[in-house]
C-alpha positions, 0 to 999 in steps of 0.5 A: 882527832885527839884520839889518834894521838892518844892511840899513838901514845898508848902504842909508844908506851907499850913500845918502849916497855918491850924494846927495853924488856922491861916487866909491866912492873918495871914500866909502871915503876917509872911512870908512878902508876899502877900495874892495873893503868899498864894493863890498860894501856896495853889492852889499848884503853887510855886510863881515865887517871893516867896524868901528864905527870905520869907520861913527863916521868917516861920521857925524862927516864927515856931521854926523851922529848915529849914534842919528839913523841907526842903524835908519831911513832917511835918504831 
């Protein structure tokens, strides 16, 4: 079951970096973690070390609610 949240997650993350075409940089900038863990995310693998931290640090930059994204899509 947890896996298709986590895919959700993953694909709402690769989402908003390219709706706001942001670099993998940028995106990795906001979240705190590295280039390589975005590269991960966006071949679709949910990095081992990827925090809780990490996500929270996305919502807040995005305005976001994490009830309001955890398990749907956001496009």
């Amino acid at each position: 079951m947890l896996e298709k949240e986590y895919k959700i997650l993953l694909d709402n993350i690769v989402w908003l970096r390219k709706h706001y075409e942001f670099s993998k940089e940028r995106m990795a900038e906001i979240m705190g973690i590295s280039i390589e863990m975005i590269n991960e995310i966006e071949n679709g693998k949910l990095p081992d070390d990827l925090t809780v931290e990490a996500v929270l640090n996305m919502y807040r930059f995005f305005g976001i609610e994490p009830q309001d994204l955890l398990g749907k899509k956001i496009f």
